[in-house]
C-alpha positions as CSV (number, residue, x, y, z in Angstrom):
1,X,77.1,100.5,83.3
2,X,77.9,103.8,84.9
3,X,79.5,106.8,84.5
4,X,81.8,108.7,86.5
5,X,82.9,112.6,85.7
6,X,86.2,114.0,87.2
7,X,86.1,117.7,86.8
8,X,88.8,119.9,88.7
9,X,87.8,123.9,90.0
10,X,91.1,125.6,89.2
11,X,90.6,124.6,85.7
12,X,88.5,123.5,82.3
13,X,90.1,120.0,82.9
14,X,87.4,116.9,82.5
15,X,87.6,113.4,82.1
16,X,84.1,111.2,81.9
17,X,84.4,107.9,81.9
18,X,81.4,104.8,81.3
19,X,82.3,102.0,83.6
20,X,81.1,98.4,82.8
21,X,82.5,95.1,84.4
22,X,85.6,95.5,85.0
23,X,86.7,97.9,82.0
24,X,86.2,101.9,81.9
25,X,85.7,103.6,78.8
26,X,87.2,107.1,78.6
27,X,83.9,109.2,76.9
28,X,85.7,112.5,77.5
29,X,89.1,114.2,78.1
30,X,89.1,118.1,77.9
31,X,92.7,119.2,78.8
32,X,93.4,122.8,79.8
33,X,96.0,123.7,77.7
34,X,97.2,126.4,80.7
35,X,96.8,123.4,83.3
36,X,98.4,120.0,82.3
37,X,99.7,119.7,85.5
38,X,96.2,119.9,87.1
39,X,94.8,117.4,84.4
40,X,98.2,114.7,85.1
41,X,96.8,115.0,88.9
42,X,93.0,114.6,87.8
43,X,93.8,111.6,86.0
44,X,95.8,109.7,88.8
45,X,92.6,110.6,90.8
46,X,90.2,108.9,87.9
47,X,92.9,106.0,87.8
48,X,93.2,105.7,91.4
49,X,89.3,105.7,91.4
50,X,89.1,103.0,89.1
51,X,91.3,101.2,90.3
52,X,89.4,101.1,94.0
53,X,86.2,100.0,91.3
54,X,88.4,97.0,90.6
55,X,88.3,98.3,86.7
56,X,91.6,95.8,85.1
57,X,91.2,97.8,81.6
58,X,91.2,101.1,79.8
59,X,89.2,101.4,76.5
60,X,89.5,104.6,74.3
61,X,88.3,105.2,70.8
62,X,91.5,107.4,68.4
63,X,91.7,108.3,65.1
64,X,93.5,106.5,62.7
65,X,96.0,108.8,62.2
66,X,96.7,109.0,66.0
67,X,97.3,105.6,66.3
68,X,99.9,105.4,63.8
69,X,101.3,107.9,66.3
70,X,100.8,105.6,69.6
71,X,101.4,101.9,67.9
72,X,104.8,102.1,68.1
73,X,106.3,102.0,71.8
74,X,103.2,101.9,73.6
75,X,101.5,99.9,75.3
76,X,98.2,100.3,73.9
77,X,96.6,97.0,72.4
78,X,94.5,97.6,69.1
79,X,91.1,96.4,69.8
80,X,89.3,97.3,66.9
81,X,90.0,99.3,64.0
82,X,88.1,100.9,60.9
83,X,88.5,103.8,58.4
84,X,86.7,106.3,60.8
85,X,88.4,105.2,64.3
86,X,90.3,102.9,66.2
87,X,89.3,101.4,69.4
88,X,92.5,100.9,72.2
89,X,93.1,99.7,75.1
90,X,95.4,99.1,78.1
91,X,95.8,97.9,81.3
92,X,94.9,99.9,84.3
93,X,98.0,100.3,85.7
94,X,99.4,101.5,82.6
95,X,96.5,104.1,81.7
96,X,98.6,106.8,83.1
97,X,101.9,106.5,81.3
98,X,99.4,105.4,78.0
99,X,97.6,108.9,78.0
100,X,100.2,110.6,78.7
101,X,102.2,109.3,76.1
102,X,99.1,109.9,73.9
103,X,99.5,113.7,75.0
104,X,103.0,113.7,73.4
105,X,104.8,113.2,77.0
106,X,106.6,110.3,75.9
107,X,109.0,110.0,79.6
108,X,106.7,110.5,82.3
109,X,106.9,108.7,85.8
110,X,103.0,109.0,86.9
111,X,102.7,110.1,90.6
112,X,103.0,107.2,93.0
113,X,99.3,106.7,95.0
């Protein structure tokens, strides 16, 4: 495994993510609540990234109560789940629109690469 860290100068945005085989597991995601714009263009850079690293799938660890949030028209798969957390996933080329969705931006059309 290895890690990657995408951090962006204009702003406290930062994604970290531990890379193994062919899945990427997203340690970290600081948002800048005065530069979501800058964070939607850092993460197509981590996805585009990852994608280039021939990663297939996105794994992150929620809380319970967020997934009740996401489960219903997403297209995060439950992987795992337990009293304490939940453990998600999706495919790479939906980690964008997933996220996103997870930030409360239910319509979003990701920047095309």
């Amino acid at each position: 495994p290895y890690r990657l860290q995408f951090e962006c100068d204009r702003s406290e945005n930062v994604i970290e993510v531990t890379v193994q085989d062919d899945t990427a597991y997203f340690d970290t995601i600081n948002i800048d609540a005065n530069m979501s714009k800058l964070f939607l263009l850092q993460l197509r850079r981590c996805v585009d990234t990852l994608v280039d690293k021939k990663v297939r799938h996105i794994i992150q660890v929620v809380t319970p109560e967020d997934w009740n949030l996401l489960k219903h028209d997403s297209d995060w798969i439950l992987e795992q789940e337990n009293k304490q957390f939940v453990t998600i996933k999706c495919k790479i080329e939906n980690a964008i629109k997933c996220t996103a969705h997870g930030l409360g931006l239910k319509e979003i059309n990701p920047p095309e690469s």
